[in-house]
LUMLUMDREN-2810 file (N, C-alpha, C; in Angstrom, 1 decimal):
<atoms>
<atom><aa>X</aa><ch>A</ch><at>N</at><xx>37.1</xx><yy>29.4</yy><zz>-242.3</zz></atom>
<atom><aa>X</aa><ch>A</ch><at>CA</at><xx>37.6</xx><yy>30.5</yy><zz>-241.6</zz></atom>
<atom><aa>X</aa><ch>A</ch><at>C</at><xx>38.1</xx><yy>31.6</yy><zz>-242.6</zz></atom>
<atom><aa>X</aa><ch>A</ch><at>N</at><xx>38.9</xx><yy>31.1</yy><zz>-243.6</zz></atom>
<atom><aa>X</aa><ch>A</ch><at>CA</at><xx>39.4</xx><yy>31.7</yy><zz>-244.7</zz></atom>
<atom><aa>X</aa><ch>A</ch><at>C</at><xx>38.1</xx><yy>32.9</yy><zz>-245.2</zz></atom>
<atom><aa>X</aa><ch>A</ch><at>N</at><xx>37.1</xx><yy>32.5</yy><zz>-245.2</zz></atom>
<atom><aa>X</aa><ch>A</ch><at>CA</at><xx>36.0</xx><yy>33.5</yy><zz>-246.2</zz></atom>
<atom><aa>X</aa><ch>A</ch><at>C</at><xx>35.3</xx><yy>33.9</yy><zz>-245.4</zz></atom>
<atom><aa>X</aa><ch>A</ch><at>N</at><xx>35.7</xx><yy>34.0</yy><zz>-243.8</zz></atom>
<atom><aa>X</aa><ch>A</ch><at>CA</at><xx>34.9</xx><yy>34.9</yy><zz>-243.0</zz></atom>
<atom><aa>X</aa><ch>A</ch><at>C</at><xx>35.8</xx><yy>36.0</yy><zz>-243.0</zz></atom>
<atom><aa>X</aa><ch>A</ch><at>N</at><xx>36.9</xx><yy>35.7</yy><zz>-243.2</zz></atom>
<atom><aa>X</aa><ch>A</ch><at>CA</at><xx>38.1</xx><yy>36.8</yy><zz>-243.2</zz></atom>
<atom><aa>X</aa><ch>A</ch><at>C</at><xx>38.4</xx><yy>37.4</yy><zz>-244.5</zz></atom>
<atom><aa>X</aa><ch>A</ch><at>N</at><xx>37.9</xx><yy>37.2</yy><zz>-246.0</zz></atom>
<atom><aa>X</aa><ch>A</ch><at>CA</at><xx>37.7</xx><yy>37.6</yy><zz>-246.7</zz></atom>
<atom><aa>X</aa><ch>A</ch><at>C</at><xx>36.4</xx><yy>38.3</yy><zz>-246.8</zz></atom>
<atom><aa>X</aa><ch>A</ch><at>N</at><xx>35.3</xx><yy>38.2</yy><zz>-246.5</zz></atom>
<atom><aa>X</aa><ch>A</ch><at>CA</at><xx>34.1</xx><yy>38.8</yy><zz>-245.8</zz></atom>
<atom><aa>X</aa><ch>A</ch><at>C</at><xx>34.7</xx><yy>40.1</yy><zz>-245.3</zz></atom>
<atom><aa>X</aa><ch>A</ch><at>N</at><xx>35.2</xx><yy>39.9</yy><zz>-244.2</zz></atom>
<atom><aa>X</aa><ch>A</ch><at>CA</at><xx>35.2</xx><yy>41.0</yy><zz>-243.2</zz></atom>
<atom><aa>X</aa><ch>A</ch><at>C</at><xx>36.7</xx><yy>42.1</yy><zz>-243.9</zz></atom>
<atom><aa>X</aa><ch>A</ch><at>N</at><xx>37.2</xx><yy>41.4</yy><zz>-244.8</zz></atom>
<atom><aa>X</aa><ch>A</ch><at>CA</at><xx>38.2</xx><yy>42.2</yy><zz>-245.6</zz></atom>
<atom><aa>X</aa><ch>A</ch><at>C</at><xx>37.7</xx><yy>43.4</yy><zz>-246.8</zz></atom>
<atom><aa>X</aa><ch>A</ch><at>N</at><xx>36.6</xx><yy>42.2</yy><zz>-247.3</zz></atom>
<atom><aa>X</aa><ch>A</ch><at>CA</at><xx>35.7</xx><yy>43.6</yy><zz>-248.0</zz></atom>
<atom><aa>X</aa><ch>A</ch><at>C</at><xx>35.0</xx><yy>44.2</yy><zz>-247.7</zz></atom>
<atom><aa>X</aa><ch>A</ch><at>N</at><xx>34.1</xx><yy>44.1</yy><zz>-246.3</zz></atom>
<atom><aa>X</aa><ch>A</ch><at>CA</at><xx>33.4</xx><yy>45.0</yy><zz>-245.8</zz></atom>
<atom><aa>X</aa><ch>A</ch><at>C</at><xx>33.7</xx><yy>45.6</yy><zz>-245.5</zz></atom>
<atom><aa>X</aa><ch>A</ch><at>N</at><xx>35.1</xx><yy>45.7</yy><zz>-244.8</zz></atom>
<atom><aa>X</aa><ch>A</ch><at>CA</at><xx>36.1</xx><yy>46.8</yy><zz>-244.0</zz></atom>
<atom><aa>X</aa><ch>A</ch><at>C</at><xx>36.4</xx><yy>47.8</yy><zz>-245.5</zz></atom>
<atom><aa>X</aa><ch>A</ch><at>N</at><xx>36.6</xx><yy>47.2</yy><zz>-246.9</zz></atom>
<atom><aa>X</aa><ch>A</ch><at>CA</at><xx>37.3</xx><yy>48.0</yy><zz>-247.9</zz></atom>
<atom><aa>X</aa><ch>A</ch><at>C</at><xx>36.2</xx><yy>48.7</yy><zz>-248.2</zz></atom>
<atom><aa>X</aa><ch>A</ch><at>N</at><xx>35.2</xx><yy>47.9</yy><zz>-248.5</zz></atom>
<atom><aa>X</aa><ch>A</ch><at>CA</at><xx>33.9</xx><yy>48.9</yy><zz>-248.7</zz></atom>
<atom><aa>X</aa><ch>A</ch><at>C</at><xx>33.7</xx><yy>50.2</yy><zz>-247.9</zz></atom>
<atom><aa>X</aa><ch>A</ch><at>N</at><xx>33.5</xx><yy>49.9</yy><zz>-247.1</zz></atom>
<atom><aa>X</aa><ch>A</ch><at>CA</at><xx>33.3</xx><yy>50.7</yy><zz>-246.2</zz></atom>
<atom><aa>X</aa><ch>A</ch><at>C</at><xx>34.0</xx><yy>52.0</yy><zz>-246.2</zz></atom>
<atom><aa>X</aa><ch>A</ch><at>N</at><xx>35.5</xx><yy>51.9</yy><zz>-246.0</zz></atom>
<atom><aa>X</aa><ch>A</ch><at>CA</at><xx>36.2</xx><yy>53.0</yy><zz>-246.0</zz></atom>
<atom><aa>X</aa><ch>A</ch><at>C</at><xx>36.2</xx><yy>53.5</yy><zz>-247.5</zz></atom>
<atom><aa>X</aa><ch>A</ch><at>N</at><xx>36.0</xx><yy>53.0</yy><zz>-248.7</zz></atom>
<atom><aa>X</aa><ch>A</ch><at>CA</at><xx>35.5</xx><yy>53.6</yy><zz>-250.3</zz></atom>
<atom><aa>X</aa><ch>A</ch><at>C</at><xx>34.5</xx><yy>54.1</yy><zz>-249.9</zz></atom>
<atom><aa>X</aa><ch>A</ch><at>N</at><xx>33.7</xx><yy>54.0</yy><zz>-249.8</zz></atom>
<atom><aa>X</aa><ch>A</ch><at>CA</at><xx>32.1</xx><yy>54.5</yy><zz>-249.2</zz></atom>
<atom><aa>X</aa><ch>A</ch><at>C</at><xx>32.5</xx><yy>55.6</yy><zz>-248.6</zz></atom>
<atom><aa>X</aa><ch>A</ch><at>N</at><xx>32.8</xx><yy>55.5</yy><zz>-247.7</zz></atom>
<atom><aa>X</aa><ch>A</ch><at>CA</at><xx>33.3</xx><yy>57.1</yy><zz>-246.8</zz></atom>
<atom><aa>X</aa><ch>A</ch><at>C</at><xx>33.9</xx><yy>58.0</yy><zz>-247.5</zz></atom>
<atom><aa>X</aa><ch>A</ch><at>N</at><xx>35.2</xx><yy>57.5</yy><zz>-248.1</zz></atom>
<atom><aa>X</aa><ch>A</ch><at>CA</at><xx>35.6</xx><yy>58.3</yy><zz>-249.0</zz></atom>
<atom><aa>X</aa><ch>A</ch><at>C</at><xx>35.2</xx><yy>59.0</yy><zz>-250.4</zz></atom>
<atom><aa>X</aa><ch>A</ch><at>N</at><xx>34.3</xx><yy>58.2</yy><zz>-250.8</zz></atom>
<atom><aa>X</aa><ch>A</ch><at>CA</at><xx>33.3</xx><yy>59.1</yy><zz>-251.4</zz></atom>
<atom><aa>X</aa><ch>A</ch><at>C</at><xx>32.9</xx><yy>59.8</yy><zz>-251.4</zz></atom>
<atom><aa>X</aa><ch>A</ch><at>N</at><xx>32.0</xx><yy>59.4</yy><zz>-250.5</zz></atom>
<atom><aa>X</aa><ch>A</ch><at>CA</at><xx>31.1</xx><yy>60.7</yy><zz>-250.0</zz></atom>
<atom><aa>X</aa><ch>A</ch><at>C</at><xx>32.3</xx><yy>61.6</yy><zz>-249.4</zz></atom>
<atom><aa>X</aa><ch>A</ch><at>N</at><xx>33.0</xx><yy>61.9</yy><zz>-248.4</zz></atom>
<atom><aa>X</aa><ch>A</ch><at>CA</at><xx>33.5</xx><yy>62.9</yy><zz>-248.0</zz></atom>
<atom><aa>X</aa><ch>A</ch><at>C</at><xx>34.4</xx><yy>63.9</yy><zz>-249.5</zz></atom>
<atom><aa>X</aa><ch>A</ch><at>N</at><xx>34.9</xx><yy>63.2</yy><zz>-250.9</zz></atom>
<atom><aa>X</aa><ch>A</ch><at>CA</at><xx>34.7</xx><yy>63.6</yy><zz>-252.1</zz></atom>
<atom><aa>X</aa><ch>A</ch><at>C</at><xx>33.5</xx><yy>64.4</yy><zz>-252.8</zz></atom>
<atom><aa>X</aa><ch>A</ch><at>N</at><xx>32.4</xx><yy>63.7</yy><zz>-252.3</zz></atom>
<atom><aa>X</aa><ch>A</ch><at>CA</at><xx>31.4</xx><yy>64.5</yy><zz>-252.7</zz></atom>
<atom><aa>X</aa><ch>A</ch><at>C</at><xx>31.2</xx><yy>65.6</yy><zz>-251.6</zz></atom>
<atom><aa>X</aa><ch>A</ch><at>N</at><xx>31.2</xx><yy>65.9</yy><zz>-250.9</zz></atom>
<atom><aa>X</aa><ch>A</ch><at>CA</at><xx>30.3</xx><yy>66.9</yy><zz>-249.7</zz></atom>
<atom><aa>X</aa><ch>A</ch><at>C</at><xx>31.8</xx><yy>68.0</yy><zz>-250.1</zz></atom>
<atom><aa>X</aa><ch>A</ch><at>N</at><xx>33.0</xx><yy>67.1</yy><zz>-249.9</zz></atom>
<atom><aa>X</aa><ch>A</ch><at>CA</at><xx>33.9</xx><yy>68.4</yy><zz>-250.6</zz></atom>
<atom><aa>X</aa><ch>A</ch><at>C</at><xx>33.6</xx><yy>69.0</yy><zz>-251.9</zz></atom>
<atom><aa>X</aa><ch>A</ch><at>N</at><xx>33.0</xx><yy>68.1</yy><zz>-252.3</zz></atom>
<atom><aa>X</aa><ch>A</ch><at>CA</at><xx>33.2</xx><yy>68.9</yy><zz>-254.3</zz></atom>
<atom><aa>X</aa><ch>A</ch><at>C</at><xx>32.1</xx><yy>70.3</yy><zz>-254.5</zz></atom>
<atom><aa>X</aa><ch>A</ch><at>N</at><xx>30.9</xx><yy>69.2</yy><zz>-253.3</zz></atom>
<atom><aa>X</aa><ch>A</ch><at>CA</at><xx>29.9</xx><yy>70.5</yy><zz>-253.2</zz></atom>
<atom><aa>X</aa><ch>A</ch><at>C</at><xx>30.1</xx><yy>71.8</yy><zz>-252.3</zz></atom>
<atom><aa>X</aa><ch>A</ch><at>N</at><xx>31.1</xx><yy>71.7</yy><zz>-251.7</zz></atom>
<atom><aa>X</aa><ch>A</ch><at>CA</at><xx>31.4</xx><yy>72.5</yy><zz>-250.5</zz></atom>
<atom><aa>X</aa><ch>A</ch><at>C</at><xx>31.7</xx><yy>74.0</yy><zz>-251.5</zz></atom>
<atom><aa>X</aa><ch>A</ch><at>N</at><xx>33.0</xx><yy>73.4</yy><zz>-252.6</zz></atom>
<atom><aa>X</aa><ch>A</ch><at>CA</at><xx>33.4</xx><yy>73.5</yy><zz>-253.4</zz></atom>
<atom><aa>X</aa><ch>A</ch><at>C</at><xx>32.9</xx><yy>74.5</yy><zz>-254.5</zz></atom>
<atom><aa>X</aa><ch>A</ch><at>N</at><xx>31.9</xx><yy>73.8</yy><zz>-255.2</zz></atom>
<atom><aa>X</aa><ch>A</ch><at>CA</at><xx>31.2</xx><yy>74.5</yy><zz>-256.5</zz></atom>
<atom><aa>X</aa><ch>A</ch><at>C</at><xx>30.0</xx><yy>75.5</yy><zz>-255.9</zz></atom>
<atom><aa>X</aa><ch>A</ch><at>N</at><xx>29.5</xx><yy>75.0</yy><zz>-254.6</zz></atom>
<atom><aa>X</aa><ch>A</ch><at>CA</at><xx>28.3</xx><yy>75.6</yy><zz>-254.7</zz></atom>
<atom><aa>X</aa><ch>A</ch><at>C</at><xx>28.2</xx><yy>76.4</yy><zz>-253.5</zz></atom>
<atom><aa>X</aa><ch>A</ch><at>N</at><xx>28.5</xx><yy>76.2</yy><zz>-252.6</zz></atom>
<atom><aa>X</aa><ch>A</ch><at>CA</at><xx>28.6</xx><yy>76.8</yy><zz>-251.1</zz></atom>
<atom><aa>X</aa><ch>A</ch><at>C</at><xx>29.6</xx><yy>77.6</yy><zz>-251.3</zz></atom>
<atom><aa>X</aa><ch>A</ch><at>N</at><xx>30.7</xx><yy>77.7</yy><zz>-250.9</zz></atom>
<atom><aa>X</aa><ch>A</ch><at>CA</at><xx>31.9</xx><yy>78.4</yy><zz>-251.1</zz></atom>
<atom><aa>X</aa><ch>A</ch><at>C</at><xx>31.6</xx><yy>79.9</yy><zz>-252.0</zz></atom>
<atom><aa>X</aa><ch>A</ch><at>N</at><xx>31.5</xx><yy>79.8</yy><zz>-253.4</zz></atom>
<atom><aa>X</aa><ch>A</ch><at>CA</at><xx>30.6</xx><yy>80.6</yy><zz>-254.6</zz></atom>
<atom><aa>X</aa><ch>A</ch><at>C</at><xx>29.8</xx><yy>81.5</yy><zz>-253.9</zz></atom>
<atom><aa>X</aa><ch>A</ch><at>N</at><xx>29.0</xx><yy>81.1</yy><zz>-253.1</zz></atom>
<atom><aa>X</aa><ch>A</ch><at>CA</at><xx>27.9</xx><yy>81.9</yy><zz>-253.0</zz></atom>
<atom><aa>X</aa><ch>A</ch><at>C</at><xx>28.4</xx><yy>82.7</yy><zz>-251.7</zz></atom>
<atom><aa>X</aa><ch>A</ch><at>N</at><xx>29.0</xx><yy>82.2</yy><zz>-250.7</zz></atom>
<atom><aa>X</aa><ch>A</ch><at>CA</at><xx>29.6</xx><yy>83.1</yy><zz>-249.5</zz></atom>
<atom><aa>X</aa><ch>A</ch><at>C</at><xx>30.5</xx><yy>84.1</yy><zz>-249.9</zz></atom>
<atom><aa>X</aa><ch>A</ch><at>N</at><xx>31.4</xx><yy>83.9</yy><zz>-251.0</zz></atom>
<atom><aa>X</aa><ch>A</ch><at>CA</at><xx>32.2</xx><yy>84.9</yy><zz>-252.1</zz></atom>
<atom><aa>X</aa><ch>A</ch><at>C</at><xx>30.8</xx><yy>86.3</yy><zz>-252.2</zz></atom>
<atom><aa>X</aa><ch>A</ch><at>N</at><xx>29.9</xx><yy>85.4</yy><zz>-252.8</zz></atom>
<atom><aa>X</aa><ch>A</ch><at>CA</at><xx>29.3</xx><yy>87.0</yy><zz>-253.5</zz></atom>
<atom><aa>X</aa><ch>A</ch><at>C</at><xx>28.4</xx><yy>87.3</yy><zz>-252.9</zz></atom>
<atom><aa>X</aa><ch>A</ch><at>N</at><xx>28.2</xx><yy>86.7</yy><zz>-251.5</zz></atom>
<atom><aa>X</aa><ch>A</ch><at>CA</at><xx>27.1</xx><yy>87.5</yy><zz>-250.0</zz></atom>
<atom><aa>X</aa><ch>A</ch><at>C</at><xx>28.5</xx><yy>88.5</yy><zz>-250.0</zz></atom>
<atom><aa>X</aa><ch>A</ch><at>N</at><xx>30.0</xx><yy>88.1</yy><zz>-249.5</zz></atom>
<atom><aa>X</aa><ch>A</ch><at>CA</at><xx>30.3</xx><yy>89.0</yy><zz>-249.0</zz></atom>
<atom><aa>X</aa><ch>A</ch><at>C</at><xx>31.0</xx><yy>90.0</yy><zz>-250.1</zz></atom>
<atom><aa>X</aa><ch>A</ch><at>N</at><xx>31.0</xx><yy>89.8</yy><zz>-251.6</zz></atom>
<atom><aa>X</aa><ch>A</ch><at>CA</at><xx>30.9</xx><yy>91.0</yy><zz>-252.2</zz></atom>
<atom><aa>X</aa><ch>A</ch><at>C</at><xx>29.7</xx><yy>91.7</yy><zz>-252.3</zz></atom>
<atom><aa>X</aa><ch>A</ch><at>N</at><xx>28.3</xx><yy>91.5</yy><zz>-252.1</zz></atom>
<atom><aa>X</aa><ch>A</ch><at>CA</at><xx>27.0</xx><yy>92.9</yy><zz>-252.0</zz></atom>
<atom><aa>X</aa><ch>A</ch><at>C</at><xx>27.6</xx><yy>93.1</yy><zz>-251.1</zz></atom>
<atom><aa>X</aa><ch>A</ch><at>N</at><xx>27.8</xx><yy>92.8</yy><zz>-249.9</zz></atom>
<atom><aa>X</aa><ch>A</ch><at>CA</at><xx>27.9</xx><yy>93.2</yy><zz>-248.5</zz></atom>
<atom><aa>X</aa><ch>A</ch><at>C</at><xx>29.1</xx><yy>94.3</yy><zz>-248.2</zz></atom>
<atom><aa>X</aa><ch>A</ch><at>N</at><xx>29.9</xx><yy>93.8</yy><zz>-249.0</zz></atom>
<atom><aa>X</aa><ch>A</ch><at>CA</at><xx>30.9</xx><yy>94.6</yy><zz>-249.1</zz></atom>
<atom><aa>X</aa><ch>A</ch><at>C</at><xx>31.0</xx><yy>96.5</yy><zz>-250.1</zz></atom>
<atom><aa>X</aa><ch>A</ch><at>N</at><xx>30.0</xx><yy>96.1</yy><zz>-251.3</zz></atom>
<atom><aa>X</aa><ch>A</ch><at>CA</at><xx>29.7</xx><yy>97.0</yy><zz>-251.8</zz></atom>
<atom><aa>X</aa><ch>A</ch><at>C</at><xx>28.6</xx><yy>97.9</yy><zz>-251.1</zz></atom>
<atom><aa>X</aa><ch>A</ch><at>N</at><xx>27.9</xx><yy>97.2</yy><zz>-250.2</zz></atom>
<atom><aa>X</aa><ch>A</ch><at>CA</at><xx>26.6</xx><yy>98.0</yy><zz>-249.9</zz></atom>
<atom><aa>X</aa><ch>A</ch><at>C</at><xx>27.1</xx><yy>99.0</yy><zz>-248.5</zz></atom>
<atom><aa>X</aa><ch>A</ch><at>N</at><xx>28.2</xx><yy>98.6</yy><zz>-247.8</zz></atom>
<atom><aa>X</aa><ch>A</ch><at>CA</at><xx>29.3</xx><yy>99.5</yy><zz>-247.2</zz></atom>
<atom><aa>X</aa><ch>A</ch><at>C</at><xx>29.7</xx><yy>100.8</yy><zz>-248.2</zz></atom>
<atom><aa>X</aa><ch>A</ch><at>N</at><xx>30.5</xx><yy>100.3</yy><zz>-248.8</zz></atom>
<atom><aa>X</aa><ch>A</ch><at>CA</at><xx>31.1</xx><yy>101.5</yy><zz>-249.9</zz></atom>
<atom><aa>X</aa><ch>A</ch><at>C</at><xx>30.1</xx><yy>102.2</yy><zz>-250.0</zz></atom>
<atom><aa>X</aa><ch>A</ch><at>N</at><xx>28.9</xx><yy>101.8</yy><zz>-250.9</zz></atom>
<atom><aa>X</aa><ch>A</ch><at>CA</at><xx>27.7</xx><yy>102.9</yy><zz>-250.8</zz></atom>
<atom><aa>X</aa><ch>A</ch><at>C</at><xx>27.2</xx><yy>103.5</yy><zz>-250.2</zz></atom>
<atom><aa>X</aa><ch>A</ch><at>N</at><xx>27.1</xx><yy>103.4</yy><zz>-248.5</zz></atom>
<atom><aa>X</aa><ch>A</ch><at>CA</at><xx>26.8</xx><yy>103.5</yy><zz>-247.4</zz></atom>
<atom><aa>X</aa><ch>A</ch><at>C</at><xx>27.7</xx><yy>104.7</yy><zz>-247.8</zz></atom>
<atom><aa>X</aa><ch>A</ch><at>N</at><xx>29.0</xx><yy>104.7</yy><zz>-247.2</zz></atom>
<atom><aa>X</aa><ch>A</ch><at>CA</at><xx>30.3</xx><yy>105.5</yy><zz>-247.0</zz></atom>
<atom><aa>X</aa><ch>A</ch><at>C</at><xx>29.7</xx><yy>106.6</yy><zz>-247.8</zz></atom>
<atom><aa>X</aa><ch>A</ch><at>N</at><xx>29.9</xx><yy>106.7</yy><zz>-249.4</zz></atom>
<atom><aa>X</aa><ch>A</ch><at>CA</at><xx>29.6</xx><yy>107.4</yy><zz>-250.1</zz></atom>
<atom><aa>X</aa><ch>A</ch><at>C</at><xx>28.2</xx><yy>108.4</yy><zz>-250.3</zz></atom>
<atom><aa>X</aa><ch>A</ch><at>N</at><xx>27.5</xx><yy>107.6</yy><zz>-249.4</zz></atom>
<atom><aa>X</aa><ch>A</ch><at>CA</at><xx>26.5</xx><yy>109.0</yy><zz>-249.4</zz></atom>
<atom><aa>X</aa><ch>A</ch><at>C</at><xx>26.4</xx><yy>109.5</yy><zz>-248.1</zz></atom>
<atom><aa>X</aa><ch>A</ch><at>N</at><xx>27.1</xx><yy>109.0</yy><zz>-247.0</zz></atom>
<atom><aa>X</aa><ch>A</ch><at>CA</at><xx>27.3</xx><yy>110.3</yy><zz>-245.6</zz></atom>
<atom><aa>X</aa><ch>A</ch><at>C</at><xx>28.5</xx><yy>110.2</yy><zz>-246.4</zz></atom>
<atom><aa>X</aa><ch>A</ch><at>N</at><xx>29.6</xx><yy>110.5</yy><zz>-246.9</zz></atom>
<atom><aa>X</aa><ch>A</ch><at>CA</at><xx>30.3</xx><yy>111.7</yy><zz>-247.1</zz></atom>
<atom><aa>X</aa><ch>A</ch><at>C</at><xx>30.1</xx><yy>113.1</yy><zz>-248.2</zz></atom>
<atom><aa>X</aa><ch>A</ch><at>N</at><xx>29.4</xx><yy>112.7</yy><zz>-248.6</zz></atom>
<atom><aa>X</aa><ch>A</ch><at>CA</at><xx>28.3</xx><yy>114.1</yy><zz>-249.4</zz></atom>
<atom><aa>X</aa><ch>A</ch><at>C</at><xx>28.2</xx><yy>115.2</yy><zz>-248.7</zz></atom>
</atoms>
């Protein structure tokens, strides 16, 4: 009985490291690589306004 419950002790530990992992990874990438790039969609986006502005006010 002892090592069905040491069984089900590491699977249960596994498991939640496992998860936590990954949810470390999907943040890290959220992070370096996604995030970064929504930054500088909305800086053109933001300049391509200003330019807009500046040539109807001519």
């Amino acid at each position: 009985m002892a090592k069905k419950f040491q069984f089900a002790k590491g699977l249960a530990t596994g498991i939640v490291g496992t998860a936590a992992a990954v949810a470390g990874a999907v943040f890290a990438v959220k992070k370096t690589i996604i995030d970064p790039e929504e930054e500088k969609a909305a800086f053109i986006e933001e300049n391509r306004k200003k330019a807009a502005r500046r040539r109807t006010a001519r």
